[in-house]
N, C-alpha and C positions, 0 to 999 in steps of 0.2 A: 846389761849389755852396753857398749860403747854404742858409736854411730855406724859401725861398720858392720854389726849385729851378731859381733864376738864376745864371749864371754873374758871380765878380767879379772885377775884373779886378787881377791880383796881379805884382807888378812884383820882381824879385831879379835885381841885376846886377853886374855887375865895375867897379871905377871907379878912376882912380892917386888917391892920397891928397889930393894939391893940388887937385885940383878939387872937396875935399867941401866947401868954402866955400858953395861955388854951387847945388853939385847935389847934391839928397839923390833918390839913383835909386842902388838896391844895384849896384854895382859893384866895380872890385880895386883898390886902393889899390898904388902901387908906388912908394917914395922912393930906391929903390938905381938900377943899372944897371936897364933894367926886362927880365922874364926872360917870353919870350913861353908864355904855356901852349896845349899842345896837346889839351889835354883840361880837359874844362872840367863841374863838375856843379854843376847850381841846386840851390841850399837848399831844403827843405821850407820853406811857411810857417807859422810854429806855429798851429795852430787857434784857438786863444783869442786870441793877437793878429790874426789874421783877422778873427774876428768883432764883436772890438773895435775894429779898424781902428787898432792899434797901429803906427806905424813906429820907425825906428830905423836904427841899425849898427852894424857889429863889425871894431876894427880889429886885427891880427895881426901877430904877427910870424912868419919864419918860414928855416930854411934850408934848401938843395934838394939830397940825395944827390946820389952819381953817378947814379944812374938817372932824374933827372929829378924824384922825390917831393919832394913838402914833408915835414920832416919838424921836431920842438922846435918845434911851432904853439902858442904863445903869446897868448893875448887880453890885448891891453896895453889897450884901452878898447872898453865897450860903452855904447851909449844905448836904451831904456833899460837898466839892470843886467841881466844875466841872461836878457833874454826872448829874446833870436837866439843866444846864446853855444854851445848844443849844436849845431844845427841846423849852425851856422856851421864850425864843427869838423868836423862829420858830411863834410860836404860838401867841405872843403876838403881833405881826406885822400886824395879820389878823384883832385885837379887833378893833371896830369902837367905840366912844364915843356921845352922843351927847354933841355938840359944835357949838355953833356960831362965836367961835371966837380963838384964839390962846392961849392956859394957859400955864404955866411950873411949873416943881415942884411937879407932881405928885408921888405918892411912892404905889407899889402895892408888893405884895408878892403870889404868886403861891405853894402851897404847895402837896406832893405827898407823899401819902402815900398806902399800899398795904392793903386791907383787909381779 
């Protein structure tokens, strides 16, 4: 809730990377084979950029155990610097893939925006 005790409406979603031309809506960026996730956790949105009404993204690299984790999560580009970069991590540590086996090379992108 803002200061005024309103709900705002905060948008963090998955989106494949070629579409961020178009669409700045947080989503997962995916240039490889694309690797369906079965588990999926939204980012916190950072407070300060909420109330600043800051948007942005964070693009990753990333490769997936046997067990399905992402794991050498790599922030290869964030806009702006720094402000989703933790969050984006936090978060994406939780995602499970399905996998049977070890890939690398994935590329996802996380985008936020405020509505």
């Amino acid at each position: 809730m803002n200061r005024l005790g309103q709900w705002i409406g905060v948008t963090v979603l998955l989106v494949p990377a070629f579409a961020l031309a178009d669409d700045l809506v947080p989503e997962t960026v995916v240039e490889k084979a694309p690797v369906e996730p079965t588990k999926v956790c939204q980012p916190t949105y950072p407070r300060k950029a909420l109330l600043e009404g800051i948007m942005g993204y964070v693009v990753m690299t990333f490769d997936i155990n046997e067990h399905g984790r992402p794991v050498n999560i790599e922030i290869v580009e964030s806009s702006p610097p720094d402000v989703f970069d933790l969050v984006s991590i936090r978060a994406f540590r939780c995602f499970q893939f399905r996998n049977d086996k070890q890939t690398e090379g994935h590329r996802y992108t996380l985008e936020y925006k405020v509505e």
